[in-house]
C-alpha beads as a LAMMPS data file, in Angstrom:
LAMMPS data file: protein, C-alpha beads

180 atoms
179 bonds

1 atom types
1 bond types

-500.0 500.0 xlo xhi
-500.0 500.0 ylo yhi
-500.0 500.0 zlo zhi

Masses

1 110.0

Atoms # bond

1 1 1 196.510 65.223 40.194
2 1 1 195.463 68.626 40.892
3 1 1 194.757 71.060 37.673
4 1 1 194.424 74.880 38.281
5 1 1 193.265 76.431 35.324
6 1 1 195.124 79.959 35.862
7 1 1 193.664 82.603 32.766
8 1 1 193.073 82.970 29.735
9 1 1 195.272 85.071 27.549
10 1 1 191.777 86.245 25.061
11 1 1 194.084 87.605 22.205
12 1 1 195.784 84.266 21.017
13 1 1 192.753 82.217 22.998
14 1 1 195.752 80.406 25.271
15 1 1 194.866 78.845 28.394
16 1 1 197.644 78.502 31.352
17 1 1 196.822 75.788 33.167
18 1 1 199.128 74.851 36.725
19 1 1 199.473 70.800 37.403
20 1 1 200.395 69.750 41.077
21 1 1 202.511 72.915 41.651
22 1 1 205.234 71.651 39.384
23 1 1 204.441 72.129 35.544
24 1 1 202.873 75.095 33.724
25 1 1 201.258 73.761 30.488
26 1 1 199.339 76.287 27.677
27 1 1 196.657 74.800 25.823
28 1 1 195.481 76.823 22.225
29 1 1 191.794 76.781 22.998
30 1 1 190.885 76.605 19.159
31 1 1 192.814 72.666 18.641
32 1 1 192.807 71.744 22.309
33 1 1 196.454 71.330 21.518
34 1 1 199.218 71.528 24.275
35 1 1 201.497 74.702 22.541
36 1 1 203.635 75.266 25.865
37 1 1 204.835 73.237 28.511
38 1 1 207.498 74.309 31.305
39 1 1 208.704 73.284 34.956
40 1 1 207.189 75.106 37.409
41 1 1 207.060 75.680 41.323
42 1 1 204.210 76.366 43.661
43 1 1 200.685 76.734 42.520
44 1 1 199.378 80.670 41.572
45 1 1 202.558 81.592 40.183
46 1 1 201.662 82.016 36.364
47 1 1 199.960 85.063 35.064
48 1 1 199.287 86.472 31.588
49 1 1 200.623 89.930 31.507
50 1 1 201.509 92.488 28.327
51 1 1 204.136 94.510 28.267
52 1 1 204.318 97.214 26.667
53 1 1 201.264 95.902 23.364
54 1 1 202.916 92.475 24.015
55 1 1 201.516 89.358 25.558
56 1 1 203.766 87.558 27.840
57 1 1 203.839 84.611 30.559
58 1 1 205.559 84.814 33.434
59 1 1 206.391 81.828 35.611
60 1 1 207.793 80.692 38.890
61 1 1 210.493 78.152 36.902
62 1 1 212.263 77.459 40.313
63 1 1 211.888 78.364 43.779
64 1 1 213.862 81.737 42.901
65 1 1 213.495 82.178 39.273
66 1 1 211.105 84.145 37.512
67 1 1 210.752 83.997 33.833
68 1 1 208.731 85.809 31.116
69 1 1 208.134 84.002 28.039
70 1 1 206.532 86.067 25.291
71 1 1 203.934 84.834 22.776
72 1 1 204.636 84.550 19.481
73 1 1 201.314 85.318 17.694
74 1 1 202.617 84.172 14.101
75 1 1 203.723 80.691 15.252
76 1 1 201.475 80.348 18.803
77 1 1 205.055 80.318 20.311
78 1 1 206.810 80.975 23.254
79 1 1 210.493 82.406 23.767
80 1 1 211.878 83.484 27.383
81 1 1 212.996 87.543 27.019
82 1 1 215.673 87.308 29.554
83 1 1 216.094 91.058 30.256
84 1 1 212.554 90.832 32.484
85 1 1 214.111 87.408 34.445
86 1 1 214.463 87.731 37.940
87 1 1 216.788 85.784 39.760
88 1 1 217.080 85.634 43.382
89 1 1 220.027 84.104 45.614
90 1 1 219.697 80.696 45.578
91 1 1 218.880 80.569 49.116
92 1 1 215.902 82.519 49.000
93 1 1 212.498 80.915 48.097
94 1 1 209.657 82.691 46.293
95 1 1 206.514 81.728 47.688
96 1 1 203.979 83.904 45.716
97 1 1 204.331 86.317 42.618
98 1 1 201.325 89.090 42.177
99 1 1 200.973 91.747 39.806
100 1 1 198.921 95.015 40.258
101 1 1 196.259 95.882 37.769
102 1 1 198.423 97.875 34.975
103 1 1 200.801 94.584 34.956
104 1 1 203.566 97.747 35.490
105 1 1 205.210 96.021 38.947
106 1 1 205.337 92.991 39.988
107 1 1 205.319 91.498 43.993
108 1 1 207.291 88.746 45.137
109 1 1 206.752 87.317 48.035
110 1 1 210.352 85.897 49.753
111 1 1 210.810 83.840 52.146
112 1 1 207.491 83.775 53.761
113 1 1 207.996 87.075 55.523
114 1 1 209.697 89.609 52.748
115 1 1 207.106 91.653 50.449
116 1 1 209.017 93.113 47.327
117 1 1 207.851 95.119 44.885
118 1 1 209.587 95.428 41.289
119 1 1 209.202 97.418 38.354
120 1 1 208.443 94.637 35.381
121 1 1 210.550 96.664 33.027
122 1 1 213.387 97.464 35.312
123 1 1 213.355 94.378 37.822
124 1 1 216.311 95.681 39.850
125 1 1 214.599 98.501 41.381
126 1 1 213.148 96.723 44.626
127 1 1 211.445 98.136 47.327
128 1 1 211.189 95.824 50.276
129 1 1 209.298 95.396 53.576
130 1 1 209.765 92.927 56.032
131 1 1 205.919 91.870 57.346
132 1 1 205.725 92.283 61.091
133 1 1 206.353 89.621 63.733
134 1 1 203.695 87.149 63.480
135 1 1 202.735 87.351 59.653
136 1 1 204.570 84.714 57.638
137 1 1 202.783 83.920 53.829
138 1 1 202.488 80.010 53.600
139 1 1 202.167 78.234 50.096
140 1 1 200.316 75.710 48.381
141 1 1 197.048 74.390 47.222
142 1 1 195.197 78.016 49.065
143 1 1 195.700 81.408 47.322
144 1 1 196.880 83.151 50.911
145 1 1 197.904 86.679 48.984
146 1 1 196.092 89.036 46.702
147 1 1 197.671 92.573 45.528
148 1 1 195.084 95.851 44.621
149 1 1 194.866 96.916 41.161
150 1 1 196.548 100.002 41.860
151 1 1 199.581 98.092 44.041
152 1 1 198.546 100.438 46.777
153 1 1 197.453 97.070 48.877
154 1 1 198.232 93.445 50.147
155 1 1 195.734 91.349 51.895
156 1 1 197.327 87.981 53.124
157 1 1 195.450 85.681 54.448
158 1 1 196.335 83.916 57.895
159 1 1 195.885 80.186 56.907
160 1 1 193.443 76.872 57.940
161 1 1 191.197 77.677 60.747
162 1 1 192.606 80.989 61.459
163 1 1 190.046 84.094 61.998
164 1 1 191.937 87.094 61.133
165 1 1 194.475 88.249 58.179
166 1 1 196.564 91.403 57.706
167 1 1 196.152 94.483 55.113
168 1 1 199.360 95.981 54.381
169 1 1 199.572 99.689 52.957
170 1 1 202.856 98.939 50.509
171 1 1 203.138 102.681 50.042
172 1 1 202.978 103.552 53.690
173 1 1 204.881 100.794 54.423
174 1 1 201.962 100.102 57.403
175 1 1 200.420 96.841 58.484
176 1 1 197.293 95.797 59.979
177 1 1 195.904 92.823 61.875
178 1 1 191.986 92.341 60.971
179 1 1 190.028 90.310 63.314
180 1 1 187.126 88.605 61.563

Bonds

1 1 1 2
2 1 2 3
3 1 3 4
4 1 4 5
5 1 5 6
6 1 6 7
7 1 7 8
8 1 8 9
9 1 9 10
10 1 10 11
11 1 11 12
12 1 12 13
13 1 13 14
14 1 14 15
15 1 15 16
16 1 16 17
17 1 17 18
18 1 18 19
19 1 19 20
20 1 20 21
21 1 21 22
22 1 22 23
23 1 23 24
24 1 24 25
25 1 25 26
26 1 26 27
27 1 27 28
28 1 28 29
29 1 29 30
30 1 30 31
31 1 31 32
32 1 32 33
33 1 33 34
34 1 34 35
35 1 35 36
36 1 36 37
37 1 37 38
38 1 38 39
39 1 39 40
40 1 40 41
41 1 41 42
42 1 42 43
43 1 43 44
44 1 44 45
45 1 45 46
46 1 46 47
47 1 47 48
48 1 48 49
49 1 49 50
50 1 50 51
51 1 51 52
52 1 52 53
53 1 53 54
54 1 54 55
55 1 55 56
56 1 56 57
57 1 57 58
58 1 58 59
59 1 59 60
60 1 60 61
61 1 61 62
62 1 62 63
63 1 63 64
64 1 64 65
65 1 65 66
66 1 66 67
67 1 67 68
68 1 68 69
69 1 69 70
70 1 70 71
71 1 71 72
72 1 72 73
73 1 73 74
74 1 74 75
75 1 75 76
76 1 76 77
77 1 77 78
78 1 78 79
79 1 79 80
80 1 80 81
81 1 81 82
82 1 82 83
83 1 83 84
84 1 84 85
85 1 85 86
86 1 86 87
87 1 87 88
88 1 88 89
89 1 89 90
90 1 90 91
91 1 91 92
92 1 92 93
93 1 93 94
94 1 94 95
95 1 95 96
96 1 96 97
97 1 97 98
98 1 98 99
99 1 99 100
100 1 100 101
101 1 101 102
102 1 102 103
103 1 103 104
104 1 104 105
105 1 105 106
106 1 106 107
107 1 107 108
108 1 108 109
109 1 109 110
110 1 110 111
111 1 111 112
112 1 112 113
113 1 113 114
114 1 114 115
115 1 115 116
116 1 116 117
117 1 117 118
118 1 118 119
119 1 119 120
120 1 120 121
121 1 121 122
122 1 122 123
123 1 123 124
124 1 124 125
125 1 125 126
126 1 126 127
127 1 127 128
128 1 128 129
129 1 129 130
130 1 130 131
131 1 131 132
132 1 132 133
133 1 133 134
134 1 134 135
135 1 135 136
136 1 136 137
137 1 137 138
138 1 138 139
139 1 139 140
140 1 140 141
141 1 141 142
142 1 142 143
143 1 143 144
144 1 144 145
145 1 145 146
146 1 146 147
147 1 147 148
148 1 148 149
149 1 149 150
150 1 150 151
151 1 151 152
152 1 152 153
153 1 153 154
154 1 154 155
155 1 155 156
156 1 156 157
157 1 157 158
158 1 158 159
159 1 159 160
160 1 160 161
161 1 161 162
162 1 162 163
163 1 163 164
164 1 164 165
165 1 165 166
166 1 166 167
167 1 167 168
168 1 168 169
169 1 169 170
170 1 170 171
171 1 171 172
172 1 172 173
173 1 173 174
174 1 174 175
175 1 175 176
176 1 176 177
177 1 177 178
178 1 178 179
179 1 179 180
């Protein structure tokens, strides 16, 4: 069993752990109770976010599902706000979700070769890029994408026992190959 403790959401002292890729439990640090469990998919794909003053979860719940459960702080509970799910076709596969430092966009990563950026409030705005010839984001155990805090970058990382990784300039829509 593999557990990846994920963050800490400080206000209501929850911690998101992910187990094996495929469940998303919340622990209340203060009991050591389980408050929130939930299928999930891939590993790195839960993040505490607010929106607006409000704390949420969001949640790769199936390979092109995301969902956004916000906390209760009364009752330590969680309820899905289905006006910030996004749904992709069925055939497409989500392979990493990243937010940028002011939690205001969201970027999905589809199909191992599709960067999309999405407004959290207003999910069907999307501006896509398809990452050159070559790049292609793998998942699993290995964090292989990280996002700036001001959404202005993408560093992906090439894999095992590779020596280089790109840096893509979302806004310029440019792409770079670094050799290390």
């Amino acid at each position: 069993m593999c557990v990846l403790p994920k963050a800490v959401q400080p206000q209501h002292q929850l911690l998101s752990m992910n187990i094996d890729g495929e469940q998303c439990v919340c622990v209340d640090m203060r009991s050591s109770e389980v408050v929130f469990e939930a299928a999930a998919t891939r590993y790195h794909t839960n993040h505490w976010i607010k929106v607006g003053e409000k704390p949420y979860l969001s949640l790769l719940t199936a390979k092109h599902v995301v969902k956004f459960y916000e906390v209760n702080p009364v009752y330590d509970s969680f309820e899905e706000d289905e006006s910030l799910r996004i749904t992709l076709s069925e055939d497409d596969e989500v392979g990493y979700c990243e937010f940028d430092g002011k939690q205001e966009h969201i970027f999905l990563v589809k199909n191992g070769k599709v960067l999309e950026k999405r407004s959290v409030r207003d999910n069907q705005t999307v501006r896509s890029m398809t990452l050159q010839q070559g790049v292609y984001v793998s998942y699993g155990f290995a964090k292989h994408l990280s996002i700036s805090n001001d959404g202005q970058y993408c560093a992906i990382a090439a894999g095992m026992d590779r020596t280089f990784w790109w840096l893509i300039d979302i806004e310029n829509e440019e792409q770079f190959k670094i050799e290390s």
